[in-house]
C-alpha positions in Angstrom: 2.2 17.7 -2.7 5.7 17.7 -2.3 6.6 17.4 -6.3 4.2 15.0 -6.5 1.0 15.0 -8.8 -1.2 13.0 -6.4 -4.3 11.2 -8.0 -6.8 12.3 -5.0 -9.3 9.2 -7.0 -7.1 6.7 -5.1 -8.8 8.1 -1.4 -11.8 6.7 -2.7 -11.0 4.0 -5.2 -8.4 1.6 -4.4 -7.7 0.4 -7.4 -6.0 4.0 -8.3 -2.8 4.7 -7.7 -1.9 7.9 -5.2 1.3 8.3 -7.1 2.9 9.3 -3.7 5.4 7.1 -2.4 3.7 5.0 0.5 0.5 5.9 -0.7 -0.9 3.0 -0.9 0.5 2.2 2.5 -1.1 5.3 4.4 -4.4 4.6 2.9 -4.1 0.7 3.6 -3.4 1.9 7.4 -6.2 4.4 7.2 -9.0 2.4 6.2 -7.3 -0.5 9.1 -7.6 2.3 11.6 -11.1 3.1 11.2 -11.9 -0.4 10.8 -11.8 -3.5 13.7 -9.9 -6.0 12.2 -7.0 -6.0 15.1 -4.9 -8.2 12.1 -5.5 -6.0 9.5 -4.4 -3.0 11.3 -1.1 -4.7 12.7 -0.3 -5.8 9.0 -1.6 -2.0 7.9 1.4 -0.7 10.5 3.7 -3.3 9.2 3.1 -2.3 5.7 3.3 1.4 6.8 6.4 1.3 8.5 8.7 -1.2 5.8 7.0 1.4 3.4 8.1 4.6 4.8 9.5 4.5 8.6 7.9 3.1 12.3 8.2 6.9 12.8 5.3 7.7 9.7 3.0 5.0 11.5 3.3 6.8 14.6 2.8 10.3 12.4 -0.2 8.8 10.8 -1.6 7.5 14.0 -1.6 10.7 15.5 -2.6 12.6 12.7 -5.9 10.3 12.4 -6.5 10.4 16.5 -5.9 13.9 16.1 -8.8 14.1 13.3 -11.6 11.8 14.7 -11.2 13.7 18.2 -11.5 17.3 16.3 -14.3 16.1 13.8 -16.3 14.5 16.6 -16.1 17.7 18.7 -17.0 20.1 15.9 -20.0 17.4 14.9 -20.8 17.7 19.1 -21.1 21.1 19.1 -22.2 22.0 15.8 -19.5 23.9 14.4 -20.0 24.9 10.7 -17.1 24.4 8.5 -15.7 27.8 7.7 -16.7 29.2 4.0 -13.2 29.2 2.7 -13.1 25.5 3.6 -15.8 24.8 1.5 -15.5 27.2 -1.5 -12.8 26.4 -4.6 -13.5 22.5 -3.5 -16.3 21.9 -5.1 -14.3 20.0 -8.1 -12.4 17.8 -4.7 -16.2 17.0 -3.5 -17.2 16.0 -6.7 -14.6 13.9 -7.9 -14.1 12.0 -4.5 -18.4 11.8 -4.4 -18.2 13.9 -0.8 -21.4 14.4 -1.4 -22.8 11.4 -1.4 -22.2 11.3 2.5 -25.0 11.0 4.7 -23.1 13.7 6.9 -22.7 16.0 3.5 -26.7 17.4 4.9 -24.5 19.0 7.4 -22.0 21.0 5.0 -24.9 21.8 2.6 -26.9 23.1 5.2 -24.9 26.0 6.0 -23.4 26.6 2.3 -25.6 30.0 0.5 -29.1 29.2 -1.0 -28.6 28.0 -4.3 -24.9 26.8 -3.9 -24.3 22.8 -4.9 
């Protein structure tokens, strides 16, 4: 991303580093936001914005709204995830365990018979 070789483990395994710079930041903030610890989350956007800018906690609050509210609606109305989302990932899903998900029934469930 960017000229950066990201280590994708880090999303799931804190003790790997993103190699992006405020990486660690942006996934401190994102595991604050979907937790609720108020003081975690007010040192996450403190962290976030020394780290990069108050403008990338704004960014990444938005982004993460903007996420939750589309997932939640495509969950709702049982929207399949398109094909081309889910084909040439399958080495993504594995490394970060995707599949270990309870919601991962609802991906498999529309991949082709024999797929996974």
């Amino acid at each position: 991303m960017l000229g950066h070789d990201l280590d994708l483990k880090a999303v799931v395994d804190r003790d790997v580093d993103i190699k992006y710079p405020g990486g660690a930041e942006l996934l401190a903030f994102s595991d604050a936001v979907l937790g609720s610890d108020v003081a975690q989350l007010d040192r996450a956007r403190d962290a976030l914005a020394n780290a990069l800018s108050p403008a990338a906690v704004a960014g990444a609050s938005i982004i993460a709204a903007s996420f939750t509210k589309n997932d939640r609606v495509a969950n709702g109305t049982g929207i399949p995830a398109e094909p081309r989302m889910i084909e040439g990932a399958e080495d993504i899903r594995e490394m970060l365990g995707l599949w270990n998900f309870r919601s991962a029934v609802n991906t498999a469930r529309h991949l082709p018979e024999g797929t996974r």
